[in-house]
C-alpha positions as CSV (number, residue, x, y, z in Angstrom):
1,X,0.0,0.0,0.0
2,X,1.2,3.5,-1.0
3,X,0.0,5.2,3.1
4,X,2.5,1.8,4.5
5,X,5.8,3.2,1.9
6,X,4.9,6.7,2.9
7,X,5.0,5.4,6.7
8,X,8.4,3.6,6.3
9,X,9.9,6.5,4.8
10,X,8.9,8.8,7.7
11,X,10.3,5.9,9.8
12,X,14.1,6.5,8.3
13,X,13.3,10.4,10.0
14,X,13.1,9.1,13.5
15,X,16.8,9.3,14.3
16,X,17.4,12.5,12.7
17,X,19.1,15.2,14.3
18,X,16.9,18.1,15.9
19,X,18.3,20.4,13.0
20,X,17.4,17.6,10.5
21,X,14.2,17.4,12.0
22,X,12.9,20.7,11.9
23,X,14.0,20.9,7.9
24,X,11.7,18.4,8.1
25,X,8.9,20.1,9.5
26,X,9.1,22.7,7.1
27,X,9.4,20.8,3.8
28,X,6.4,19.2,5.0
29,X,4.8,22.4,5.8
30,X,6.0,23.5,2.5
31,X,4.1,20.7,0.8
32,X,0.8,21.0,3.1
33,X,0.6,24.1,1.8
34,X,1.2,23.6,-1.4
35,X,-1.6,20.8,-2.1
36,X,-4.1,23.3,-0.1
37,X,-3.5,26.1,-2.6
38,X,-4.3,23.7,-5.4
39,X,-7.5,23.4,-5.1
40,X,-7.7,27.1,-6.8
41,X,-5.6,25.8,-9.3
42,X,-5.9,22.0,-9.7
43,X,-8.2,20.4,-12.0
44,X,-12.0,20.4,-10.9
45,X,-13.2,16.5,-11.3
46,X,-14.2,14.8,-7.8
47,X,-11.1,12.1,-8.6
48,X,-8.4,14.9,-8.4
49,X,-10.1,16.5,-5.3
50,X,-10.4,12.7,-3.5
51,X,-6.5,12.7,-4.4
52,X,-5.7,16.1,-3.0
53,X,-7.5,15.5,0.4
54,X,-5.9,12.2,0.7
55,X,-2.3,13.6,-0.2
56,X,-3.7,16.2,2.5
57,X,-4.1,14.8,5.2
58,X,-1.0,12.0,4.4
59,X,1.0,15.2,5.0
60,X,-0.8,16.3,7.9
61,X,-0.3,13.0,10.0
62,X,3.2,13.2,8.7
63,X,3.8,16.7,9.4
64,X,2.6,15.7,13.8
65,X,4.9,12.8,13.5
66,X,8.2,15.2,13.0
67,X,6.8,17.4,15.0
68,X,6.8,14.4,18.4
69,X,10.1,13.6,16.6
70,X,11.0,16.5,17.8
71,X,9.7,16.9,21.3
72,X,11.7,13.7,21.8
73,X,15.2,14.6,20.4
């Protein structure tokens, strides 16, 4: 499944360092933001919206993982 590969990839993050871990945080915020402000932009069909609020809140969940990553360094 596409949500376990995403999963396993934010696994290899864990043992980042603090610094690492922040860049983190922001390329995901970077991205977050990104897929909200396509939804001015992005194609119209119900498929490509499903997609974007998938890929939305994949990032989201992603984005509160690095940030308890970094709590805990």
């Amino acid at each position: 499944m596409r949500e376990e590969g995403c999963m396993q990839h934010q696994n290899a993050f864990s043992g980042d360092s603090p610094a690492a871990a922040t860049s983190r945080t922001a390329q995901l915020q970077t991205a977050l933001r990104q897929a909200i402000l396509l939804r001015e932009t992005g194609p119209k069909s119900a498929a490509w919206h499903r997609a974007r609020m998938q890929t939305i809140w994949r990032l989201h969940r992603l984005l509160e993982a690095a940030r308890r990553n970094e709590l805990d360094a």
